[in-house]
N, C-alpha and C positions, 0 to 999 in steps of 0.2 A: 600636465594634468589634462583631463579629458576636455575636448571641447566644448565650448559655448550653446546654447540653443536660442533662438532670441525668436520674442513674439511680438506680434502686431502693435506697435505705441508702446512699449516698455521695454525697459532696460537690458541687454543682454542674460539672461540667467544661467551660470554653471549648474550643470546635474548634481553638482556639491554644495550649494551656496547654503544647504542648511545645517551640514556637517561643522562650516568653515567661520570662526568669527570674524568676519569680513572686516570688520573696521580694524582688525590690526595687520590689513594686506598694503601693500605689497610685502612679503616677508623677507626675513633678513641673510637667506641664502643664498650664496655667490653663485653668477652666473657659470655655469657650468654643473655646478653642484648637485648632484643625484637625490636627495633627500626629500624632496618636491615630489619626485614621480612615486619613490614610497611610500610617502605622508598619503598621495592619490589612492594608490593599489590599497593602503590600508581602510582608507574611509570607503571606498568602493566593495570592497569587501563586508563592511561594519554594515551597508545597506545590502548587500546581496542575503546577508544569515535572515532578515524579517522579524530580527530580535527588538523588542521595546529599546528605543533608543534611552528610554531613563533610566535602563538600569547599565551603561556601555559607563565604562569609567576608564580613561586612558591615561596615565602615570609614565612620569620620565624623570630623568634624572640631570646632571648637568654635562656639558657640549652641542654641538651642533645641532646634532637628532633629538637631544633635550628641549630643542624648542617649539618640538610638534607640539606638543600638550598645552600652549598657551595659543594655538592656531583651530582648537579641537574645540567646538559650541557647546558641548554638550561637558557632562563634570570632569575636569582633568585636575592635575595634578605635577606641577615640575618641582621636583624634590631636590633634597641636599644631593652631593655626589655622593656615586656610586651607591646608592641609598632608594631608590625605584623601585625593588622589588622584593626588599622587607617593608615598605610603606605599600605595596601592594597587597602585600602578605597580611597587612594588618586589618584592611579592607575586606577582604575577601573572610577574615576569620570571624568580624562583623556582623558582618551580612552576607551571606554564601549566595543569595540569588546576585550578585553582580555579575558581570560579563566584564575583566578587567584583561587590557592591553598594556603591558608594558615596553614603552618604544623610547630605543635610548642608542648610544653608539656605543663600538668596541671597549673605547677606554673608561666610560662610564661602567659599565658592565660585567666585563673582564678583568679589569686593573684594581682600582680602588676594589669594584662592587662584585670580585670574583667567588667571595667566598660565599654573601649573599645569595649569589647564584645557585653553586653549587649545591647548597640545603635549601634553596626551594625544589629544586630541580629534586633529589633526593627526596623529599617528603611526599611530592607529584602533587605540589600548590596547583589548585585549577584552576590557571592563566593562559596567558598566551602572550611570548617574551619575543619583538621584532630586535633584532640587533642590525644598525643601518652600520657597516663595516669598511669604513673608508681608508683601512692601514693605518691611522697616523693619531696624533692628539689636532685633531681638524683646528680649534675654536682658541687654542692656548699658543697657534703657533708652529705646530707640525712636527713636534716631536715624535721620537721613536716608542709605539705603542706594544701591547702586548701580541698583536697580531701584523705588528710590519712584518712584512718578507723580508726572509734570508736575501741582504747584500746592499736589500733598498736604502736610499737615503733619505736622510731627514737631517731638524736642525741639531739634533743630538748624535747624530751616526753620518756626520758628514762624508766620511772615504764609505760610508756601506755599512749595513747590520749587520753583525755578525752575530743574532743570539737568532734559535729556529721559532717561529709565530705557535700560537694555540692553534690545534687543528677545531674552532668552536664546536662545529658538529658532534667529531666523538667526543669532546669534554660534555656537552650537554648529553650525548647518551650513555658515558660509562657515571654519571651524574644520576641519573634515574629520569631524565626526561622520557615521554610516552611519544610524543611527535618531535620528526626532528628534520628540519628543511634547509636546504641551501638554494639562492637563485642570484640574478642582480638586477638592478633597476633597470637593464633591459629587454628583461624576460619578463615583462610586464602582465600579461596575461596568466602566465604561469604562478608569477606571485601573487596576483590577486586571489587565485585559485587555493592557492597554499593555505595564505591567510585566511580565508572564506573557510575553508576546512578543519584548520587548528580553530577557530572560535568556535565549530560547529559540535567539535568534541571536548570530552571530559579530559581533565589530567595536563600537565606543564608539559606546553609547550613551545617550540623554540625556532622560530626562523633566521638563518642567517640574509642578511642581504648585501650584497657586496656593492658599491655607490663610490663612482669618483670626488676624488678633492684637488681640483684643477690648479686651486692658489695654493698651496703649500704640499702635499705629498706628488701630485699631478707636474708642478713645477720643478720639483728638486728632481724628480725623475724623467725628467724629459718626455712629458706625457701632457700633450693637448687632449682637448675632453674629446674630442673625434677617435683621440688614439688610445683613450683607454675603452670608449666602447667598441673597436674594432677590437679588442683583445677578448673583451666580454663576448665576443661574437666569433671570433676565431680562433679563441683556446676553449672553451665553455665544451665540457662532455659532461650530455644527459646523462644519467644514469639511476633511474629509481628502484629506488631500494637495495642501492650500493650498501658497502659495510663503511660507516662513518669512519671506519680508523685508515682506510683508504681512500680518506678524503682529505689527504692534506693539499692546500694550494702549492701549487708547481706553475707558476705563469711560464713556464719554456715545455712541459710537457703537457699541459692543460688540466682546468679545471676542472673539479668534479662539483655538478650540481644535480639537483632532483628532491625529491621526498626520498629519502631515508629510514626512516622509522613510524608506523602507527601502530599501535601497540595498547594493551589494553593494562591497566593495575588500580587498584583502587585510589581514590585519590586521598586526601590528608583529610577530608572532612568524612569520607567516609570510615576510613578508618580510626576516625577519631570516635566517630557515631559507635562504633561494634564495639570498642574497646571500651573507653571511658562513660561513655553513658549507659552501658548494658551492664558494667563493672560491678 
């Protein structure tokens, strides 16, 4: 997270400290664990829009990244699994001025909470959906998830995966998502940026972020946290406004990151407005 600034006779103060409910830090993230520095880029971003912080509402579901929303000062939200973004969903049909963050992991997301997904993304719910993508079930143990890599090991696929991951990106655009990003937690400015952007617009949208898990998929694969962001930094190809179905992860030919998709469609409350209310 961003550094400290400290003033004359008082306490150190982070540029975050109003974002963050202090009293339940230090958090319960393993050292090495990426989830920290996008939990940062997110709340950094949530100040760059100049949006009323009373109406920011951040919703998660259950794992690792699930436990942004009880770190988050402002009204959060950690839900059942896979369950984050029809309880957003519910939010948002509520009260339409909210500004709602849904920030959760792969397995949450994907597995259990895929189909969830898919018809928000479909309907173009106006959110904005962080997926922290660490390959594995991080929180249960380090199972084989919807998104481990072809070969990778885990405790379920000990000689190697052999089923091929969700390419998330195109799932969330041939889904009807309007914004659609990939980056990793070491592209840190880049994702701040991302995020800053999808909050700034209309219509579902989708960042992936890619975050090592040093004790359980980092481990089985013979990957110290130094050697997974040296991969983040030596296979990683920009490419904005690549074609999402060209974005499958290939860790031996390199990754494809950037923005992807901005796009414009009505979103579910407007369309609900022309249809149903004008009816």
């Amino acid at each position: 997270m961003a550094a400290t600034t400290k003033t004359s006779g008082k306490q150190p103060q982070h540029p975050l400290d109003d974002l963050i409910r202090k009293d339940r830090i230090p958090h319960i993230w393993c050292p090495g664990c990426g989830i920290g520095t996008v939990f940062s880029s997110c709340l950094t971003a949530i100040k760059g829009t100049g949006f009323d912080l009373s109406k920011f509402v951040m919703v998660s579901g259950i794992g690792c990244s699930g436990r942004a929303a009880g770190y988050f000062k402002f009204d959060s939200f950690h839900t059942t699994h896979g369950r984050a973004v029809p309880f957003a969903t519910g939010m948002k049909l509520a009260n339409p001025d909210l500004n709602l963050v849904v920030f959760s992991g792969d397995g949450d997301l994907f597995a259990i909470g895929g189909n969830h997904f898919i018809h928000a993304a479909r309907r173009n719910m106006d959110m904005t959906v962080i997926c922290v993508n660490n390959l594995n079930y991080g929180m249960t143990g380090g199972q084989a998830a919807a998104t481990t890599p072809y070969k990778a090991k885990t405790t379920t696929t000990p000689s190697g995966n052999h089923e091929a991951p969700f390419n998330l990106p195109f799932l969330a655009y041939a889904a009807g998502a309007t914004y659609v990003a990939r980056w990793t937690m070491l592209h840190t400015r880049d994702l701040t940026e991302s995020i800053k952007t999808a909050f700034l617009r209309k219509g579902f949208s989708f960042i992936e972020v890619l975050s090592p898990c040093p004790v359980n998929y980092g481990r089985r694969n013979r990957q110290k946290p130094m050697d997974t962001l040296r991969i983040y930094q030596e296979k990683s190809i920009i490419k904005n406004g690549a074609n999402p179905a060209e974005a499958d992860m290939d860790f031996e030919k390199g990754i494809v990151l950037g923005n992807f998709i901005d796009l414009e469609r009505a979103t579910h409350a407007e369309k609900y407005d022309r249809i149903c209310r004008s009816g």
